[in-house]
C-alpha positions as CSV (number, residue, x, y, z in Angstrom):
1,X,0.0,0.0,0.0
2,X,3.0,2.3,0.9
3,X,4.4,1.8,-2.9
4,X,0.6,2.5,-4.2
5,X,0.6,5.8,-1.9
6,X,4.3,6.7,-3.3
7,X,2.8,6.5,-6.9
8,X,-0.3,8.6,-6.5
9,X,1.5,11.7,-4.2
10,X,4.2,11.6,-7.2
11,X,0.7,11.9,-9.8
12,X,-0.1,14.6,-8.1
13,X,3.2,16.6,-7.7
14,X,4.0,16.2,-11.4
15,X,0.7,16.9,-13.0
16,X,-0.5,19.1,-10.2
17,X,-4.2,17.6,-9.9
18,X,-6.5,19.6,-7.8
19,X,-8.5,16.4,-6.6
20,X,-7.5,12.4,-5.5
21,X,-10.5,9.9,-5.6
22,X,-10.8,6.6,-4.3
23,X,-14.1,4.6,-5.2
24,X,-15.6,1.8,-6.9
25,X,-12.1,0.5,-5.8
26,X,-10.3,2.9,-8.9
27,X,-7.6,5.5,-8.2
28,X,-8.9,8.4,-10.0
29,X,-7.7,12.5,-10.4
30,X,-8.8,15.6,-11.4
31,X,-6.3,17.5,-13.8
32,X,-7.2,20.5,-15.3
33,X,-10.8,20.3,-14.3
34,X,-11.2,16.6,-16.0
35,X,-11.5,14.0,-14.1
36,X,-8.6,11.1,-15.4
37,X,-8.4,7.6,-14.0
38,X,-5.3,6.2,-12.6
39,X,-6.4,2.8,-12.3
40,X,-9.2,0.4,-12.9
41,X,-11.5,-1.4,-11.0
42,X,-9.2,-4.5,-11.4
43,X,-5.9,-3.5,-10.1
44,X,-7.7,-3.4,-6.6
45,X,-9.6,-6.2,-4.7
46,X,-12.3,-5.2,-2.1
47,X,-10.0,-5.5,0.6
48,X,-6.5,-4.3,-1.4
49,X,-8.7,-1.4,-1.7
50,X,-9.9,-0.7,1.9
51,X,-6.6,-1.1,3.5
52,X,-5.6,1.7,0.9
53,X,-7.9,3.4,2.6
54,X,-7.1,2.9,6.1
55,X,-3.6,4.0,5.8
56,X,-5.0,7.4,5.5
57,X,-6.0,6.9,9.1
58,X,-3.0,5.6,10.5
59,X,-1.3,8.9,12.3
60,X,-5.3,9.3,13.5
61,X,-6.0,6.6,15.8
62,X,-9.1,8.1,17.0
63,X,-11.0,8.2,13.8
64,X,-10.8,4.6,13.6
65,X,-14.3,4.1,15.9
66,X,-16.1,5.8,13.6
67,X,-14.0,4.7,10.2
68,X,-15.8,1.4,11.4
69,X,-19.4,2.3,11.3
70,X,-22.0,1.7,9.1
71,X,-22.8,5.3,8.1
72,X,-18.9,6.6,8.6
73,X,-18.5,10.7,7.8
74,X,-14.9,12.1,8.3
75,X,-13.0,15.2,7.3
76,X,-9.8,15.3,8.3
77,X,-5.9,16.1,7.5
78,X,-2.8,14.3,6.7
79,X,0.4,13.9,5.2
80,X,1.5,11.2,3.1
81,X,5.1,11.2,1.4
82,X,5.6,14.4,2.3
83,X,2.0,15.8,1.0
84,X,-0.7,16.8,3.2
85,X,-4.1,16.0,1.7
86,X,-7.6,17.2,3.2
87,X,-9.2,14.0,3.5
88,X,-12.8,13.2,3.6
89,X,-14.2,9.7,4.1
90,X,-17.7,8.1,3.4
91,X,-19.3,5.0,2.0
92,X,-21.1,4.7,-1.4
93,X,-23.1,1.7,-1.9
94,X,-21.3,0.2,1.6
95,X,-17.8,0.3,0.1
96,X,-15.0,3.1,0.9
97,X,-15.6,6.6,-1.2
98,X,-12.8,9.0,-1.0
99,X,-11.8,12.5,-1.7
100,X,-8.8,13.8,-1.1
101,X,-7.4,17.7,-1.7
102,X,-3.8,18.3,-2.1
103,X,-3.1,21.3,0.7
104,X,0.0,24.2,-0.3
105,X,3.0,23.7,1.7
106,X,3.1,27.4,2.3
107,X,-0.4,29.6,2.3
108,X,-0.7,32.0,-1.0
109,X,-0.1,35.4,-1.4
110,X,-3.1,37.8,-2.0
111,X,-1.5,38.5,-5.2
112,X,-1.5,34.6,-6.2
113,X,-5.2,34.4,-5.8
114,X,-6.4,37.4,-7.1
115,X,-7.0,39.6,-4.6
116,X,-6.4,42.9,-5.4
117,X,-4.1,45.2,-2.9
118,X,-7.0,48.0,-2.2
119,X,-8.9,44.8,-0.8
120,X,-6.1,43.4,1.1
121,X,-5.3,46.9,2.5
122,X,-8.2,47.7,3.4
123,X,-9.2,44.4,5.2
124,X,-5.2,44.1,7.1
125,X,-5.3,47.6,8.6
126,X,-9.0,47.2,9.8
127,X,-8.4,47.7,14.0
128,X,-11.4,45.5,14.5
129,X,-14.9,44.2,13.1
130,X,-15.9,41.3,10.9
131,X,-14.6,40.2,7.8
132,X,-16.9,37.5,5.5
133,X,-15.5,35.3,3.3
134,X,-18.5,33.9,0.9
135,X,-19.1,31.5,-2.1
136,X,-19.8,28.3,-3.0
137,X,-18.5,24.7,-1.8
138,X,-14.7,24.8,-3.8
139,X,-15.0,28.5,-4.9
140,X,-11.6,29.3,-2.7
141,X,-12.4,30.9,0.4
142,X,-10.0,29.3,2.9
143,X,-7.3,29.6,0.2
144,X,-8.6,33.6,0.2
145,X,-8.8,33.4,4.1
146,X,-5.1,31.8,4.2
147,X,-3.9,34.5,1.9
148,X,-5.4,37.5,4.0
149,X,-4.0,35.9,7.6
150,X,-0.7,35.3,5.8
151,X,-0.3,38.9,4.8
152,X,-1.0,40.1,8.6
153,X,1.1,37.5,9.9
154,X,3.7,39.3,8.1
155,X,2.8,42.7,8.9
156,X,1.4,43.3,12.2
157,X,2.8,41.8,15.4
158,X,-0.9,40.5,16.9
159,X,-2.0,37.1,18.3
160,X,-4.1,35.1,15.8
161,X,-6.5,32.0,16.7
162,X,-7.8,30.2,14.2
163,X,-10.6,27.1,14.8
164,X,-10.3,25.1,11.6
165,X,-12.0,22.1,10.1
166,X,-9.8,20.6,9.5
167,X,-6.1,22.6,9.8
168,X,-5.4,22.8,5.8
169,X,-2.8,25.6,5.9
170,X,0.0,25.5,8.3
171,X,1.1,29.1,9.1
172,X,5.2,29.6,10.5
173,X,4.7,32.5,12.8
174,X,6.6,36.0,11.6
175,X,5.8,39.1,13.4
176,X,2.5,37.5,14.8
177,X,1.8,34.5,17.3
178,X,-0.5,32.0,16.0
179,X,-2.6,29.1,17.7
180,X,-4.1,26.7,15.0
181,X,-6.9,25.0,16.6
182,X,-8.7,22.1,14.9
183,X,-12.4,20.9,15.2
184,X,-12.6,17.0,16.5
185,X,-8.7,17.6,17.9
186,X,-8.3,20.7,19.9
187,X,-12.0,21.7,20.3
188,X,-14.9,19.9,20.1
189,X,-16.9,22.1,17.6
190,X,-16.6,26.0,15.9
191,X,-18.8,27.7,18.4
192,X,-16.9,26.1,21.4
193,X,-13.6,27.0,19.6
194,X,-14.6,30.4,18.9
195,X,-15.7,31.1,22.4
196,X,-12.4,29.9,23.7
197,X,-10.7,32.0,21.6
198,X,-12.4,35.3,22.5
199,X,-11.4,34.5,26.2
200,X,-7.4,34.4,25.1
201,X,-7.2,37.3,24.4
202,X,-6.5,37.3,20.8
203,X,-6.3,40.3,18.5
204,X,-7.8,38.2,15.5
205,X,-10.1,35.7,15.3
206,X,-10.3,33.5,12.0
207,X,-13.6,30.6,12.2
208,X,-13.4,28.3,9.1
209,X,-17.1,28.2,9.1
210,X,-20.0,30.6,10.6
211,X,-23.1,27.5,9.8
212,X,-24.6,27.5,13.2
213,X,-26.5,30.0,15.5
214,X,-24.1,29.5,18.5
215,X,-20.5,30.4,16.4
216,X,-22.7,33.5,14.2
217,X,-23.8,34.9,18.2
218,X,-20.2,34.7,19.6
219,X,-18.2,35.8,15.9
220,X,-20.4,39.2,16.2
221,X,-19.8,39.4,20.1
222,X,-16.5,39.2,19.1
223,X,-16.4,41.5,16.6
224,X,-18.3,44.2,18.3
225,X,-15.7,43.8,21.4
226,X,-12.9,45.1,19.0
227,X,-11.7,41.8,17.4
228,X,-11.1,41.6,14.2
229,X,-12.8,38.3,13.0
230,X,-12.9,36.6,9.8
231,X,-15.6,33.8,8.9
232,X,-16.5,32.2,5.8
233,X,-20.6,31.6,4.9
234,X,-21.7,29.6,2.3
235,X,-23.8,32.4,0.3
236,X,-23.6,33.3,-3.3
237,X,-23.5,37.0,-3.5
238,X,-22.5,39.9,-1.7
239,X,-26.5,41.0,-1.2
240,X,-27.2,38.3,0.1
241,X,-24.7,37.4,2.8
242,X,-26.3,39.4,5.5
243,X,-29.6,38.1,5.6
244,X,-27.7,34.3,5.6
245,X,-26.1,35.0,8.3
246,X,-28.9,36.7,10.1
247,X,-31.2,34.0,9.7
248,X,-28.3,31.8,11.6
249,X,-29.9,33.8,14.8
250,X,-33.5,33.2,16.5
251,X,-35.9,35.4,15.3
252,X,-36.4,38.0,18.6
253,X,-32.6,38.6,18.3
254,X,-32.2,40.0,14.5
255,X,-33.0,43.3,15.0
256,X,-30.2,43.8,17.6
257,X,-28.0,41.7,15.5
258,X,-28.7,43.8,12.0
259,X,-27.6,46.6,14.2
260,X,-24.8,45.3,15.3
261,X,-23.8,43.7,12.0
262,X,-23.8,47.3,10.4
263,X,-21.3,48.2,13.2
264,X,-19.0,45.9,12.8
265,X,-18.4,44.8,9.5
266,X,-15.3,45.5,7.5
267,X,-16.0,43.8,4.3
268,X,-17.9,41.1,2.7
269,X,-15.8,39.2,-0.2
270,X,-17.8,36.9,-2.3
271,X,-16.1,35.1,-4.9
272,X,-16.6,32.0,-7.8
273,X,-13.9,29.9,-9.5
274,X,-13.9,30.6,-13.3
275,X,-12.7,27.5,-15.2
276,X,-9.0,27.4,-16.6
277,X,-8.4,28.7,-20.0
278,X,-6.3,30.1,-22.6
279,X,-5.3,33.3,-20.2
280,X,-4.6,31.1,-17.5
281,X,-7.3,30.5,-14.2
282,X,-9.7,33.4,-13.0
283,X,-10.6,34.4,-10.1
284,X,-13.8,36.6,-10.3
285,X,-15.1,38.2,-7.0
286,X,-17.4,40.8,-5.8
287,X,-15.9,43.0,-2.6
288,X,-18.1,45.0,-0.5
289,X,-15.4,47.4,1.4
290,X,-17.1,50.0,4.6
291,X,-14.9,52.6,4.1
292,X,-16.0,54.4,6.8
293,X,-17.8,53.1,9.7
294,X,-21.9,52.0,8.6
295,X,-24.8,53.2,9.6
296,X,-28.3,51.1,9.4
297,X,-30.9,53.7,8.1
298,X,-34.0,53.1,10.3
299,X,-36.8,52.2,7.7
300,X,-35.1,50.7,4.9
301,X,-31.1,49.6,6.6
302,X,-29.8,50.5,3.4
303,X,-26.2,51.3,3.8
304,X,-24.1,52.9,1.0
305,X,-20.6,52.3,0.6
306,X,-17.8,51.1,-2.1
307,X,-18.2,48.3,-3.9
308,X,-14.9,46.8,-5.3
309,X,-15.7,44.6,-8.5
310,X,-12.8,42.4,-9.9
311,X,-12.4,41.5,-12.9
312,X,-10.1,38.3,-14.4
313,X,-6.7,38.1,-13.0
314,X,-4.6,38.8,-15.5
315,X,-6.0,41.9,-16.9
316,X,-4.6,43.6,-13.5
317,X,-7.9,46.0,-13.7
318,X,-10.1,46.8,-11.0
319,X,-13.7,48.4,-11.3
320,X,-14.7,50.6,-8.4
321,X,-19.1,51.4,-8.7
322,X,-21.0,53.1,-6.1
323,X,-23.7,50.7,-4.9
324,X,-26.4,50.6,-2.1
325,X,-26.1,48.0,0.2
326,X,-29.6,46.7,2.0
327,X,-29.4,44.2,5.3
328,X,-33.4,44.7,4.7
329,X,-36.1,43.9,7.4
330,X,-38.1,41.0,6.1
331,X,-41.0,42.5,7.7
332,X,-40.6,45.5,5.4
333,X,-41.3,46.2,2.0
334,X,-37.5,47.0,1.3
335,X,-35.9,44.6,-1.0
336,X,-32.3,43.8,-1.4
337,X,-30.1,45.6,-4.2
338,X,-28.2,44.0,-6.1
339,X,-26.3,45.8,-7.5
340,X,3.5,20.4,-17.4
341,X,3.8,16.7,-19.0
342,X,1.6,13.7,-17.5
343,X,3.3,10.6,-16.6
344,X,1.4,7.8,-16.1
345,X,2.0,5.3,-13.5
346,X,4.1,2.2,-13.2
347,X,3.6,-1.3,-13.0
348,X,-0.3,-1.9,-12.6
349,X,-1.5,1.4,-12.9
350,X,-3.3,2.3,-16.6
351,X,-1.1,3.9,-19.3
352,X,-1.4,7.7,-20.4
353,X,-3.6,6.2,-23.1
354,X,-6.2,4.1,-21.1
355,X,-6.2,6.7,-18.2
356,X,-7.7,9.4,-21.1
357,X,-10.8,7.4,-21.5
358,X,-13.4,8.5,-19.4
């Protein structure tokens, strides 16, 4: 298993696949957006296959319990040959399904992902308040949130705590001190690690994932206590991140929150993947930037700002539009405005000219 291990990390290294996938007991890969296989079904048997798998949880002795279950569902890190993989285990039709992510050995520059330095500025020298990260499942936010913490770590000496799920980028401290806290190893959930975190007296305070009410109550708690804290929401727009996170919260307590939301926040970034293509990978994004400190009108809680629109990458442009800005009342009639070479393996592993076939 070791040997078949060696063979995929080197896969990925030398054709830089985004994705590893273990099912149907096939080695498969996603290069270039395609998905390629690097096996067949009958280079593996059932259980050649599942002890494939179980390597993966070999340094993580206490996910074996639940690796044994019926219903298994874990999401975890690794390293194998000197690559650490985001890992997430299930079963598919009661066998193993697999997905693994390659993880950076360093975290990106703002640069390398598109973000452009009026953003990055802007969000960096903020004293305190609440940053959102939004998109889609894949779109790139922890690899934007990595970026952002990177750039402070190298520019301001503060403490940082961040409460991961699980730890994908691994930061060396520079002029800041860092505590990398990981759900299911250091803490037992976001909310819990969040609260912790507030009572260390940290200057920043990154949560992987605002999806609950108790981490949404203590990130703006946090925030409007002078923290600076970053989260990422799965929502697809700028517009309509605030009422997401809003509804997070029990009813009687979104009036105060909306308030307080319109105190606090810094900037909401919401960002897509555009596929690869002739120019190279794009990174398109729509940042909502508070200037200056907002105010929530009392009728309509529109609040007008600058709204940063990038365009691709490489054409090194950035649009700047005035736009309104609604967290709306839903009891209201306000609406929102919108305003290199493959190699293929060796031995039994297919050749470059099987693995093309879908």
């Amino acid at each position: 298993m070791t040997d078949d291990w060696q063979r995929i990390v080197e896969f990925v290294r030398l054709n830089v696949a985004s994705d590893v996938y273990l099912n149907n007991c096939a080695v498969k890969a996603r290069v270039d957006g395609k998905v390629v296989r690097l096996s067949s079904a009958e280079d593996f048997t059932q259980d050649e296959f599942e002890r494939l798998v179980r390597v993966l949880v070999e340094a993580r002795p206490d996910l074996l319990p639940v690796l044994e279950t019926a219903m298994p569902s874990l999401d975890f890190s690794t390293q194998m040959h000197g690559m650490r993989f985001r890992v997430n285990i299930v079963r598919a039709r009661g066998k193993f399904s697999v997905s693994l992510r390659p993880l950076p050995e360093n975290p990106p520059s703002p640069e390398s992902v598109g973000l452009p330095e009026k953003v990055t500025k802007a969000i960096i020298d903020a004293p305190g308040g609440l940053v959102l990260i939004t998109g889609a499942t894949g779109s790139g936010k922890t690899t934007t949130l990595a970026a952002i913490l990177e750039t402070i770590n190298e520019a301001r000496p503060v403490k940082i705590i961040t409460i991961e799920a699980p730890i994908e980028f691994i930061f060396s401290e520079k002029l800041a001190d860092i505590a990398q806290r990981e759900v299911g190893v250091d803490c037992p959930s976001f909310h819990v690690g969040a609260r912790d975190a507030w009572r260390q007296n940290p200057d920043i305070i990154s949560i992987a994932e605002i999806r609950d009410q108790e981490t949404a109550i203590v990130a703006l708690q946090a925030a409007e206590t002078g923290h600076l804290v970053f989260g990422t929401l799965h929502a697809s727009s700028v517009e309509e991140t605030p009422e997401r996170l809003l509804k997070l919260l029990p009813a009687d307590m979104r009036d105060r929150a909306r308030d307080v939301f319109a105190t606090v926040l810094v900037a909401v970034l919401s960002q897509i993947l555009v596929a690869k293509g002739r120019m190279g990978e794009w990174l398109s994004g729509k940042f909502f930037l508070t200037m200056a400190r907002l105010r929530p009108c009392s009728k309509s809680r529109a609040i007008t700002s600058w709204c940063t629109i990038c365009v691709p990458v490489e054409r090194k442009e950035w649009l700047i539009a005035k736009r309104t800005f609604r967290v709306s009342d839903p009891r209201s009639n306000h609406a929102n405005t919108s305003g290199g070479c493959r190699r293929s393996f060796k031995g039994r592993f297919l050749s470059a000219r099987d693995r093309s076939r879908p």
